[in-house]
N, C-alpha and C positions, 0 to 999 in steps of 0.2 A: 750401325744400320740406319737405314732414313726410313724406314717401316715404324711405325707405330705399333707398339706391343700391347699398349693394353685399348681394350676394344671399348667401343661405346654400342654397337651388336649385342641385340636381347639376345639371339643365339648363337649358338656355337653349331656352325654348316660346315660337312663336308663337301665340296662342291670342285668338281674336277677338271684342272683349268686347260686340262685338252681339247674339250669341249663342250665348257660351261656347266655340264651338268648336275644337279643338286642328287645326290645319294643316299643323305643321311644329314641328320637335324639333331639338336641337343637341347636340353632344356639347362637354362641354367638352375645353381643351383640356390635352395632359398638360405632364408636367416638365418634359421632352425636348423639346417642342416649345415652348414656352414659354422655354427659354433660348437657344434658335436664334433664337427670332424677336428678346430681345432682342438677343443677339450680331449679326444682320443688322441692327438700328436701330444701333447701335452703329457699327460698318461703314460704314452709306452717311452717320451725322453728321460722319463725316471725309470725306469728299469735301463733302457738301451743305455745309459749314460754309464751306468757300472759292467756292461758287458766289456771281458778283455777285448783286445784288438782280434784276438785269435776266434773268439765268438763272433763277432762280429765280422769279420773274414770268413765266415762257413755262408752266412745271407752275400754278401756282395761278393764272394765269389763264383756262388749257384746262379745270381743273378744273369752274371758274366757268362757263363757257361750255357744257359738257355738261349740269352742271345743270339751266341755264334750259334746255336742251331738251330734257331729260329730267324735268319737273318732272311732268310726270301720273304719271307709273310711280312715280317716288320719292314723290309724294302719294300713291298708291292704296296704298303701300306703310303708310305710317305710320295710315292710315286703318284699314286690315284688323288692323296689328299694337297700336294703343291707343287705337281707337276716333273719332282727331279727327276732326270736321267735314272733308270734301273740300274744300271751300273755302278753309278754315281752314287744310287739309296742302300747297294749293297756294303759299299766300302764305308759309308759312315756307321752304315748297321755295327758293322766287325770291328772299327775304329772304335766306336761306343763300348761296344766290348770290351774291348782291352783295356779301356780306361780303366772302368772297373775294376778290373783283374788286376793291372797298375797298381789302384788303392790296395786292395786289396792285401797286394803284397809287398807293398812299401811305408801303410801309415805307421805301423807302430815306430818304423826308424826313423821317419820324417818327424814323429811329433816327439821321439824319447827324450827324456832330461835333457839340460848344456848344463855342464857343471862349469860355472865361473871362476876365479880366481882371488878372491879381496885380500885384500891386506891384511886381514885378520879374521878368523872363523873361517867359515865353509859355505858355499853358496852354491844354487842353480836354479833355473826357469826349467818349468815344467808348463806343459801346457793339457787341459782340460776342455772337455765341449762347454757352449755356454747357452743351447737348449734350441727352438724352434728355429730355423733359419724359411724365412720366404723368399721365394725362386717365381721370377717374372720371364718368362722368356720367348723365342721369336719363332716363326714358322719354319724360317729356312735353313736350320739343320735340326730337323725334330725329335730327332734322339741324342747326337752328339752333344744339342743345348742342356741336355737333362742330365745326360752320362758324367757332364763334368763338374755339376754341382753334386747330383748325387753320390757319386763316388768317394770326392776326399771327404762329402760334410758328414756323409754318414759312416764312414770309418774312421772320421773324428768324436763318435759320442753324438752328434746332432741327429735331428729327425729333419727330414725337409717338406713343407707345403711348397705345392707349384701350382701359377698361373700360366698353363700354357696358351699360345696363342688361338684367336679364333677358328681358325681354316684349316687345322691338323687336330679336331678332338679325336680322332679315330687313333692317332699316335700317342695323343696324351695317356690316351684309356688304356693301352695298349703296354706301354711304359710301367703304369704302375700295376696293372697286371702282374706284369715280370716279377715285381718286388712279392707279389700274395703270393703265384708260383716260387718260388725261392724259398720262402720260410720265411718271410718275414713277418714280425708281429703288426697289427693293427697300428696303423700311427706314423709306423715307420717312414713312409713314405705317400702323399697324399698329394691326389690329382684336386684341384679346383675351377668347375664349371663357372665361371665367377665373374660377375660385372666389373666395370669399371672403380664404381663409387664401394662395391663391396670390398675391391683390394684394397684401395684408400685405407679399409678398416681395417683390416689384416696388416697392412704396413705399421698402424699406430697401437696395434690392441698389446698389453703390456706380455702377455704370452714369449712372443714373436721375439725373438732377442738380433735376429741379423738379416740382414735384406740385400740380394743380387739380381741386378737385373739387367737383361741383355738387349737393348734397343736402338730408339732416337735417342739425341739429345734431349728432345724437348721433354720426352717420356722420364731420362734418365734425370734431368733439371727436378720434374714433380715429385717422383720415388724421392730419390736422395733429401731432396726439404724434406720430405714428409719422415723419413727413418731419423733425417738430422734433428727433428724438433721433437725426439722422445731421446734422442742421444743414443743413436743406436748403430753401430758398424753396419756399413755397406759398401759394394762394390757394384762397378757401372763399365760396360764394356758397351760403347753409346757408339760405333762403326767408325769407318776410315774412310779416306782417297788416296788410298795407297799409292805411293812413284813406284815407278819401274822403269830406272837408269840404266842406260847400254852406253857405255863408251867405247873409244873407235877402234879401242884394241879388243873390244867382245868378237867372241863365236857368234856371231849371226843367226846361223841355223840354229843352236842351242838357245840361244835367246829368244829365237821367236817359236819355238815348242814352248818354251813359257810363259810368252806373250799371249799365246791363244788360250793356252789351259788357264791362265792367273785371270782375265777377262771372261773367258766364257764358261768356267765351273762352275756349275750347277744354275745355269743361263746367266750368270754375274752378278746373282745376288747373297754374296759374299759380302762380308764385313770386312775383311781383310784382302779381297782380292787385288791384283791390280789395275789401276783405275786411271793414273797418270800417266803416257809413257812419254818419258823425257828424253833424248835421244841425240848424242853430239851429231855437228848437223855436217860433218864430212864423210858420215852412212845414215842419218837422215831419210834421202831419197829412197836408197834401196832399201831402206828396212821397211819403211812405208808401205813401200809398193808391196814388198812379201806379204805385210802383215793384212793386208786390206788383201790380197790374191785367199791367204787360207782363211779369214773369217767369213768370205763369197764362198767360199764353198761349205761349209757348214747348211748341214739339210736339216729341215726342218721334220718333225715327226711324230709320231707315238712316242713317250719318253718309258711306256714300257718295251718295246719294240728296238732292241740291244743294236739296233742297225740307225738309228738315229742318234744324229750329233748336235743337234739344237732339238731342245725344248722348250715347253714354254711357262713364261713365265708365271708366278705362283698363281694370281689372282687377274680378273679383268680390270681392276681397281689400280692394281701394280704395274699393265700396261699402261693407262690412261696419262694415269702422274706419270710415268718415264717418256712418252711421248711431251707432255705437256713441259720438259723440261729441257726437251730438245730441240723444241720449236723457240722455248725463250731462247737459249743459246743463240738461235740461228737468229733470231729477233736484232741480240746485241751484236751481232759484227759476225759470229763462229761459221765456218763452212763446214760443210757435209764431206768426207770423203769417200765415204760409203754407207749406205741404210738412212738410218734416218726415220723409218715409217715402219708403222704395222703391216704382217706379211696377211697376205688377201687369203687366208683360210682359216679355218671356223677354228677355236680357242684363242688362249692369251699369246699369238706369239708376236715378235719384234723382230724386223732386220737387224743383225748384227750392225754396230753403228762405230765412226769414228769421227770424234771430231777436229779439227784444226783452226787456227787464229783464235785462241781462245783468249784473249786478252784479262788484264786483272781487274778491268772493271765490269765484264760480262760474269753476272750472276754463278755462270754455271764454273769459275774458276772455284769460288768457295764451296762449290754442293758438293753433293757426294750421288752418282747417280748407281743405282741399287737395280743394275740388269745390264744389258750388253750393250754398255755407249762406253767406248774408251775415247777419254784426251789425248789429242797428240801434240807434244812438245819440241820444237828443235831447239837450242843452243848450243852455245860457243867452243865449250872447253868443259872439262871436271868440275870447276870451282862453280860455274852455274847450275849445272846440273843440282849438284847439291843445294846451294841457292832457292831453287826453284822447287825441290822435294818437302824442303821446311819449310817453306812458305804457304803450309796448310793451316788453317784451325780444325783439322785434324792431326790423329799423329798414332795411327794405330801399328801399321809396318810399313813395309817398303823392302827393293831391291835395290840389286847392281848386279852388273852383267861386265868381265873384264875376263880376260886370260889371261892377269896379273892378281890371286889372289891376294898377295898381303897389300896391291893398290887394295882393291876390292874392299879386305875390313880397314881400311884406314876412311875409305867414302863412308861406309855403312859406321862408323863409330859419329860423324861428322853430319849427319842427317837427325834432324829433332826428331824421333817416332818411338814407340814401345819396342819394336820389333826388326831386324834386318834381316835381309838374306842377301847372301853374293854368289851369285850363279845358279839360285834355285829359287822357290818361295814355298821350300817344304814345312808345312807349319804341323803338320799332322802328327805327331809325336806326343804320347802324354806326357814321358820326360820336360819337354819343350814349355817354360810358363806362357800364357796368353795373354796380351792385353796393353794398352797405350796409354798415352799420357793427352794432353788437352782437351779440347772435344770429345775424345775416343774415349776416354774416363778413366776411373782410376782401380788400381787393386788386379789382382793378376789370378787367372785360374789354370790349373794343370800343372804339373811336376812340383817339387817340394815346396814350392810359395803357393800354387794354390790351396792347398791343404790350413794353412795357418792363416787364412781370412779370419774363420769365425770360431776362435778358438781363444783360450784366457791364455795366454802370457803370466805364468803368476811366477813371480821372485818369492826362493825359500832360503833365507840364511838362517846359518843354527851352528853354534857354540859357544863355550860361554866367555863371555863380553861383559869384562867390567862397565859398568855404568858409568858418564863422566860425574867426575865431582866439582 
């Protein structure tokens, strides 16, 4: 993500970026209270840490379960506080869900013994929680960001503290609500209203034993020093410029229903959406022209109001920087092929935007633009295409588009990224792990690698073993 997660804002404002409006304000929170809350996570990680899986499975499954029937309110929530699609806030609602429910019913198998094989004796790794994990995370998927720490860390034995972001306190509150409704004990799970300089301390205080956090780089660059100079595990899922490769033996039409959804979900500020589209240049033309005909038609609108296909973007602050990095583009040589500017009515919206000539020495080759400006690529053949996908200091996912699938995973194996997909960019699956490699950071969350972040790995051999003489 190119968002800045942790805030330098005395408050935390709900403010609704359909039409600017301020709703709701938050007081951060102080010292004093800040070291209560962690000393109670503290607290109840000595009790939660001996609950079975199966105890521990009656809270995150009730979680789970209020959820999916509280998904309208928790949607309407994240709708009014950063503008997404209703539709769109519903399906992360129920998506969050099931993560859940996922842990739920899959940690005790994911974390049970490996029994090893030595040479002599008996062995195996067992893994155990290893206490407070802090959770830094972003506005633009406001429960999904939360669903995915919460679920495997606290059906690992951990408790989790969270810094959610500025502009969605109404979901943050709301989230750990769900845990006091469910049964959870005090500790268990813990919202923080919190400065800048206060997370600093929460990153370092010895309590604190693991730190994840979902952002910039730059953000992800300070966390990470700051977790690495007490020596402490952390994971950094710091966003992408995802490629979206069509070669000239692709479905067209199938391609470009994913061209429009991977660009403009959830108005394209997506961490993993797609951002690049590279496209052999013998259907070039015509995909062009499609893809620039369906993003014109996208209307703008109430993003509660089920009949609108653009929304807007989370913040007026998040317009400003996405224009301001559209005009460098255009600055260093980039043409416009469509949009380009802010749409002339009252909230944060932006024309659907595409750009082309985007050369390796124009700035915006390396950015990562975080709302609805797609790159547009033509090249030669396969081998460029590819080429040109790894040629990010990102390297979060990526497509391919062919009606040759075993071409297809032989591209997608040959592409430097955390993630592929060939013929879709379905990432939505908690089975499915998350997360990239360069820039995009490191450590993976969701299906059985996320679970084992923040968790001891401990080797137990045992029988008896003469001593050497």
């Amino acid at each position: 993500m190119a968002v800045q997660t942790l805030q330098l804002a005395a408050e935390y404002e709900s403010i609704n970026p359909f039409d600017g409006k301020t709703f709701k304000t938050f007081v951060e929170t102080t010292d004093a209270q800040l070291e209560a809350k962690i000393a109670a996570a503290q607290t109840c990680y000595e009790t939660w840490r001996h609950k079975t899986y199966a105890e521990r499975a009656v809270i995150v499954s009730k979680a789970a379960e209020l959820m999916h029937a509280q998904f309208d309110a928790f949607a309407r929530l994240a709708t009014l506080e950063m503008g997404k699609r209703i539709d769109e806030a519903r399906g992360e609602v129920n998506f969050s869900a099931d993560i859940l429910a996922y842990y739920a019913e899959n940690a005790e198998r994911f974390l049970a013994p490996v029994k090893l094989h030595p040479k002599v004796g008996h062995a195996h790794m067992e893994s155990s929680p290893i206490g407070i994990v802090f959770c830094v995370e972003p506005w633009n998927f406001p429960y999904y960001q939360l669903a995915r720490v919460a679920g495997p860390h606290l059906m690992a034995g951990n408790v989790v503290m969270v810094k959610h972001a500025g502009i969605v306190p109404q979901c943050a509150i709301a989230f750990e609500k769900l845990w006091i409704d469910a049964g959870g004990p005090p500790g268990l799970y813990t919202n923080l209203l919190i400065s800048h300089e206060q997370s600093n301390r929460v990153v370092v205080d010895l309590r604190v034993k693991g730190v994840a956090l979902t952002g910039s780089v730059a953000a992800g660059q300070a966390v990470a020093a700051r977790a690495g100079s007490k020596v402490k595990p952390s994971s950094m899922e710091l966003g992408g410029s995802d490629a979206f490769i069509v070669l000239e033996d692709a479905d067209i039409e199938h391609a470009l229903k994913w061209a429009v959804w991977g660009r403009m979900y959830n108005a394209g500020q997506t961490c993993c959406a797609a951002k690049r589209f590279i496209v052999v240049e013998e259907i070039a033309d015509i995909f062009l022209e499609k893809f620039r005909a369906a993003l014109a038609a996208l209307k703008p609108g109430d993003p509660l109001d089920e009949k609108t296909t653009l929304g807007p973007l989370s913040t007026e602050s998040a317009l400003v920087q996405l224009l301001k990095q559209v005009d460098a583009a255009v600055a260093h040589g980039a043409k416009v092929a469509l949009g380009g500017k802010r749409i002339d009515r009252p909230g944060a919206f932006m024309q659907p935007t595409i750009l082309t000539d985007v050369t390796p020495q124009n700035p915006a080759f390396r950015d990562e633009f975080f709302g609805p400006v797609a790159m547009f690529f033509r090249v030669k053949n396969e081998d460029a295409a590819i080429a040109l996908a790894s040629d990010s200091d990102f390297g979060l996912g990526g497509s391919v588009f062919t009606k040759d699938e075993a071409r297809g995973q032989r591209v997608a194996s040959r592409v430097e990224t955390g993630m592929m997909f060939v013929n879709n960019i379905s990432w939505s699956d908690a089975e499915l792990p998350f997360g990239g490699i360069k820039d995009s950071g490191y450590g993976r969350e969701l299906g059985d690698m996320g679970i084992q972040e923040f968790v001891n790995k401990k080797l137990v051999r045992f029988g008896k073993i003469e001593a050497p003489s």
